[in-house]
C-alpha angles and dihedrals in degrees: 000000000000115000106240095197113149093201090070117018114037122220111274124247123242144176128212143165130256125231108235103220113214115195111144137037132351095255084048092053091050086047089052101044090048084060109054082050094059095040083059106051088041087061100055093040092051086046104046086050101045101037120213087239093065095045109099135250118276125185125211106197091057091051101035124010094098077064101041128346125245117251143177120267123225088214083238107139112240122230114223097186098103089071098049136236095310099062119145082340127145113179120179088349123176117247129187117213122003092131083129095053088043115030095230141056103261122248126210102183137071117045107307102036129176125269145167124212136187130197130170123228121186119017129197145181116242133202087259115069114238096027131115130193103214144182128197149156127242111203125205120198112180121206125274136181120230120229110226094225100130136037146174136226109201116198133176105246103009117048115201116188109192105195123184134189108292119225106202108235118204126229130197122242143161138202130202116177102194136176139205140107133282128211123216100206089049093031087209117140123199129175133154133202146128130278142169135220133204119208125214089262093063096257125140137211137176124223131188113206156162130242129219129184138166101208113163119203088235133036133194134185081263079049109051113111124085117207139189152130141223121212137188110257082201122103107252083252092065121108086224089046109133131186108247111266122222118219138195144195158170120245126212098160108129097343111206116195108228112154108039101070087051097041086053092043093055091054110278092158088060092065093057119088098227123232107220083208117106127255121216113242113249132203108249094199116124087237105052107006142054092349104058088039096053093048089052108032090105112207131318132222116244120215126189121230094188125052097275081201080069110029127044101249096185121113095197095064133234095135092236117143120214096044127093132151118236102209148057145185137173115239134189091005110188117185134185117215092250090072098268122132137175117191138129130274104218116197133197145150090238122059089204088065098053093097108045123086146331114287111182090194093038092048144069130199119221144166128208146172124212119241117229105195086041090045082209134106135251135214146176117189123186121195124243107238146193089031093129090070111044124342080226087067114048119104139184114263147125102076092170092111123100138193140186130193131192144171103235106222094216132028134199148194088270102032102048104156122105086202137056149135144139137270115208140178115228088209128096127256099252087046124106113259086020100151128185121254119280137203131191145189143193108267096226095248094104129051119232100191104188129164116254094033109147136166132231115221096205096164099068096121081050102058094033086068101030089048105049092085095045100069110130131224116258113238126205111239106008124106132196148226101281107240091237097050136100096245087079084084121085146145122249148190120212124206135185114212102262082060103263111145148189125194113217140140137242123212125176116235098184132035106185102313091330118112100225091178141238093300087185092110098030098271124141117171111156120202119217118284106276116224115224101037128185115278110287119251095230130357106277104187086160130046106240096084118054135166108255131171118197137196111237125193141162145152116238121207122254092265091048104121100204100161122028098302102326116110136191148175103213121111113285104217118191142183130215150166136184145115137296130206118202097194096055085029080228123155120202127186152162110212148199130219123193110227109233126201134174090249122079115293111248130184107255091060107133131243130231107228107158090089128124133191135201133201134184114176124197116251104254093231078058122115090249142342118268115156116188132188145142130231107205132169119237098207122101128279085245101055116098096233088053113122133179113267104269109215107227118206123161123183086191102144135234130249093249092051093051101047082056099048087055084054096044096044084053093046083049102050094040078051089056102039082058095045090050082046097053090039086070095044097064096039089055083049096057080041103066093035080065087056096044085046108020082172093076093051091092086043091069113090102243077202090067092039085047085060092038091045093045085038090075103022104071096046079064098046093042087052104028106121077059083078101062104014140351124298103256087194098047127078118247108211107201121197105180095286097109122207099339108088089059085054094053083050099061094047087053091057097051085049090049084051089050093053086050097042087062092034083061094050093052083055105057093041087061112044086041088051090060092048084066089040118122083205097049102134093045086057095041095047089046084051099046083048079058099051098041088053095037101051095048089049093042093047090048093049075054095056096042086053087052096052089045082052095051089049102051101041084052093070098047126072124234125255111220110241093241127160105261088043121099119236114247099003114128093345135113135305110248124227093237082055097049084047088049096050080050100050078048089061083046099060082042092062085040083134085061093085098045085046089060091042103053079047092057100038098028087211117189100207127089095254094179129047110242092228082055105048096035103041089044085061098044091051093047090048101038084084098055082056092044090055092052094050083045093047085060117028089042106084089205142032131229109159087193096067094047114107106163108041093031114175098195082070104046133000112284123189137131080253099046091043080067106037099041091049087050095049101050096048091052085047089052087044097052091053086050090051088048107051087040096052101016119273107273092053088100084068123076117278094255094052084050101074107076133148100290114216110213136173116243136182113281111217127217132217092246086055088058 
């Protein structure tokens, strides 16, 4: 056997993994495995810049036998499979100091909040029984604030990804890797070692420490909490002297359930204030039941249903009245097959806080079984208490605190979650920790798709009545948007009549007695029909009118009035059902809207119900989607809930439309990748004529070669990190073609290089091909007659752009920039845009320039091959053709998916499509004519005589 004496052979360093723990919601899951990828790449660049070798000596039996001796290990790996998955495990655990490690207090709320994990790595057995040799890593994250710099608009079928310059934030961190033993009858844990941290200003340090843990081979709800400290093994003197750091954690090793069966057998169900509604049944499995929901249930909405200005409302104690959190989530749910589950019930005032990190004084730990013949869970929490003190301290107590959880059979226009349940307090009200009812509710952004779900149409006198005078008119020959189909689903803005506006979105989530799903995200997963539905709205003997009920939500802008004159920018969420007509395409509803105020939300807040809401989709054969509407409220000027009539439009597109637009982008970049291609061509072909006939180089207008060459060249300055990554300033607009469009791109832009690359070329040939010209001042003067006429004409097509600019943005009113609206949807034209379509109707009149010049020089020679000059001008004018075909086979228009044809790039109309073509091919003609008959022979014979420059023989005095 190895000696272990610390004396003479030091503990080993080691680094190992940790195992990222995922036990709520999706996002959560994502956060957590972010995380362990950074952990790990934190660990091997801490290591490879502090060596083990220059890490200095620790002794452990200096440190930690008076824990746990030292003893010598078998090197016979030891299984810890027998304890679980959570064995000698601390994710996101809580921790009090290490300013000192980390330069900073640590934070734990906000968006990047602080942590500290540990993991082991290597276990073995060791001569004495019980005890473990271990090595492990402890892990620091210091607090950062996240710039909000970048942002992204989901929609359903259109995905915008606004992405701005990045500004890489530091954050602190700090790793120790340690080693020692751990005994399972103490369940103390020591271990000692070396680690660095690295501040937020880039600095390192090294530390050399002892670890201390309290990690029990069982855990109950009663023994739950995980406790420890590191501390600096340095004199305070010491420049790596740090002040001992207090951590905290959560156990699952080897869970035993001792408090819900007692708490049920004393008459737990009494307490509850039974729903006569019936619960869905769940699956109680670890693979497809409690488990997987409550990893995924994402957080829940708590109302009061007490003052919470007279009775203390907060289930995490503290007795003071007045404060109350608003949201809660489920974390590190662990369930048993028989129904049984453990996790933490995390609190917090913003929902988008409730997966972040472990808060002692922000959590509960509970423990539950699910009730078969209820079909409902329940659950008994306790506090943990005494934590404001010393984290040593603090202990598990209080388990006077109830919940209860259930699947509600049938929903409504006024009940719309698919869970919900109560939290109470056992205690009476004059008792200590004595907290008001509370009910939650799912907050809609995950879907529970259980099987039996209906929904109860309870406003059919309502729309009878409501809907009467909304039938729409048939139309022959247009079809509309089927009720069961995807296309139900759009984005909208909303406006008030002084211009104020929101951006939101609308998604069915019934269609008759069919569950259609939450649609927010893009899913879309229907259950069976259901029999025995709820009572139909109106009598639908056909098929073209069905019930429906929809979620609606937006954001207004700051200036958005929505009730009297009380304005927000929260998120508006409303309810509605109705019916729809597919052959009018008219959607007709009675809605809810959930009155929102700055206090806690209790129970007995009201709902505004006297709203109505108005559809009228565009027929799918249609040139373009435009759905207008209108949500108005139908109660009087004078009542307080009354609110301006809000006008609802939507260009979301269709499927359909969609599904054509994929085929048409890939038409389009395989149509400019063989433009760019042929642009090459034809330059390499004027290229080698100049070779064939280098006289006719000073012949070629450098005026017309500057617009060629710059022609090409901005496109690829304006685009050239597309060449390498991704733009991080332009919009991406993604149509369900994944990554490759950004790949064609690329490849457009090296082909466009290449275009400019010979362009260039041409160029240079031909200015250094005047410098040796016996004629040189002839050629410069023609092409200083050129310039002098071009830029004036160019600078005044500027202007006039300008002006046309001015005009049309005059008549449109301006969209607010707001978070939730797209950036250049719907909005107007900018001025850079308008200049960029008229530098495009300048590269297609390239031949201008070489006109003026063969006026002003009259040359004789062909200066241009006639595949250059002609098939230049048929691949600048076959978009234009192209435009034309598009304007009237697409049945829609959306100027941000078109690639060839842009017309952010050049000026696209059904009347440009016909002048600019014209135009070029008289252009294209008249070159033909010039270099055929000399170039002055499209003037009037009289014009035509002018003094003629030509090269004649020099003669040399040894000639005379």
């Amino acid at each position: 056997m190895e000696s272990t004496s610390s004396s003479s052979s030091p503990m080993p360093k080691s680094r190992v993994c940790v195992r990222a723990r995922t036990n709520s919601s999706g996002n959560q899951h994502t956060f957590c495995v972010f995380r362990f990828f950074i952990f790990s790449i934190i660990t091997n660049i801490s290591t490879a810049a502090s060596t083990p070798s220059s890490w200095p000596q620790i002794s452990y039996a200096q440190h930690c036998n008076a824990i746990v001796p030292e003893s010598a290990s078998t090197e016979q790996q030891f299984e810890s499979a027998a304890y679980g998955t959570g064995f000698l495990h601390v994710g996101n655990g809580y921790f009090t100091g290490g300013e000192s490690i980390l330069g900073q207090p640590p934070q734990f709320e906000g968006d990047s909040p602080s942590f500290v994990m540990f993991s082991h790595g290597a276990l073995y057995r060791t001569q004495t029984e019980g005890v473990i040799k271990v090595r492990g890593n402890l892990f620091f994250r210091g607090s950062r604030i996240v710039s909000p710099l970048g942002n992204i608009t989901r929609r359903r079928l259109l995905r915008f990804r606004i992405n701005q310059p990045r500004i890489p934030i530091r954050r602190s961190s700090a790793t120790f890797e340690l080693n020692g033993f751990w005994s399972s009858d103490s369940g103390k844990l020591c271990m000692v070692g070396s680690g660095s941290s690295h501040s937020k200003e880039g600095n390192s340090r090294l530390f050399s420490a002892v670890f201390k843990l309290d990690f029990a081979k069982n855990s109950s709800i009663a023994y739950s909490l995980v406790r420890g400290t590191l501390e600096s093994v340095d004199t305070e003197d010491s420049f790596n002297y740090f002040k001992p750091v207090s951590i905290l954690g959560i156990s699952q090793m080897r869970y035993e359930y001792t408090l819900i069966e007692k708490e049920i057998g004393s008459g737990f169900l009494s307490e509850y204030n039974s729903d006569e509604d019936a619960s869905l049944s769940l699956d109680v499995g670890e693979r497809l039941g409690l488990c997987s929901f409550g990893r995924s249930a994402g957080g829940f909405e708590l109302e009061y249903e007490s003052d919470c200005d007279t009775v203390n409302c907060n289930p995490l104690g503290g007795g003071t009245p007045g404060f109350s959190p608003k949201f809660m989530s489920f974390d590190q749910v662990e369930c048993q097959d028989d129904g049984k589950v453990h996790m933490l019930l995390r609190f917090s005032n913003s929902s988008s806080h409730l997966f972040r990190t472990f808060i002692p004084d922000m959590t509960l730990v509970a423990e539950g079984a699910w009730n078969k013949k209820k079909n409902q869970l329940y659950v008994v929490a306790c506090r943990i208490l005494n934590v404001t003190n010393s984290l040593a301290d603090a202990f598990v107590g209080d388990c006077s605190i109830k919940l209860n959880l259930r699947f509600p059979a049938t929903m409504s226009i006024k009940n719309r979650s698919t869970i919900v349940g109560q939290i109470w307090s056992n205690r009476t009200v004059n008792d200590s920790g004595f907290f008001g009812r509370i009910v939650f509710q799912d907050t809609g952004n995950v879907q529970i798709d259980l099987p039996g779900l209906k929904y109860e149409y309870t406003e059919t006198d309502r729309i009878s009545k409501a809907c009467a005078k909304k039938k729409g008119v048939k139309h022959k020959g247009k079809v509309y948007p089927d009720g069961h189909s995807l296309d139900m689903r759009f984005d909208m803005s909303v406006r008030n009549s002084k211009g104020q506006v929101g951006w939101g979105h609308a998604f069915p989530l019934f269609v008759g007695d069919k569950f259609v799903g939450d649609q927010l995200y893009g899913k879309f997963r229907p259950h069976s029909p259901r029999l025995g539905g709820s009572e139909a709205l109106v009598s639908t003997s056909h098929n073209s009118v069905v019930n429906i009920s929809y979620k609606l939500s937006f954001t207004p802008s700051t200036s958005l009035m929505l009730v009297g004159k009380i304005s927000s920018s929260r998120s508006v969420e409303m309810s509605a059902e109705g019916i729809y007509d597919k052959e009018t395409g008219v959607l007709c509803m009675v809605g809810c809207q959930h009155l929102q105020s700055n206090k806690p939300s209790t129970k007995n807040d009201s709902l505004d119900c006297k709203i109505l809401v108005n559809v009228q989709f565009a027929p799918l054969n249609a040139g373009g989607r435009s759905i207008k509407g209108t949500i108005e409220s139908t109660r009087g000027k004078s009542d307080q809930l009354y609110f301006q009539c809000l006008e609802l439009s939507s260009s979301s597109i269709y499927l359909s439309q969609a599904a054509e637009s994929i085929w048409r982008m890939d038409l389009e970049i395989t149509l400019v990748l063989i433009s760019n291609t042929f642009a090459c061509v034809f330059v390499g072909l004027q290229l080698f004529y100049v070779k064939r006939h280098p006289d006719v180089l000073p012949l070629i207008s450098t005026v017309m070669l500057i617009v060629l060459t710059l022609g090409h060249m901005i496109p690829l300055l304006l685009n050239f990190e597309a060449l390498f990554v991704a733009n991080r300033n332009r919009q991406n607009v993604f149509l369900g073609s994944g990554g490759w469009l950004e790949v064609n791109e690329v490849i457009v832009r090296v082909v466009t290089m290449i275009a400019f690359l010979l362009q260039f070329r041409l160029l240079q040939l031909t200015w250094s091909s005047r410098s040796n010209d016996g004629s040189e001042n002839a050629l410069w003067v023609s092409e200083k007659k050129v310039l002098y006429l071009s830029l004036p004409l160019y600078a005044g097509g500027a202007l006039t752009a300008w002006f046309v600019h001015r005009w049309k943005n005059s008549y449109q009113i301006p969209l607010p920039r707001t978070r939730l609206a797209p950036v250049n949807y719907n909005q107007q034209h900018s001025l850079w845009g308008d200049l960029k379509s008229y530098a495009g109707l300048i590269l297609d009149g390239f031949l201008l320039p070489q006109i003026m010049f063969n006026l002003f020089f009259n040359p004789k020679e062909k200066a241009l091959a006639s595949p250059f000059y002609v098939g230049t001008t048929v691949v600048r004018l076959l978009p234009h053709a192209y435009d034309l075909y598009r304007a009237h086979s697409s049945t829609w228009k959306f100027d941000l998916s078109y690639i060839y044809a842009n017309p952010r790039m050049d000026l696209y109309s059904t009347a440009w499509d016909l002048i600019i073509p014209c135009g070029g091919m008289l252009f294209a003609a008249l070159i033909y004519l010039q270099q055929r008959f000399g170039g002055r022979c499209i003037l009037p014979k009289r014009f035509r005589e002018s003094s003629v420059y030509e090269k004649v023989p020099v003669v040399i005095n040894e000639q005379l």
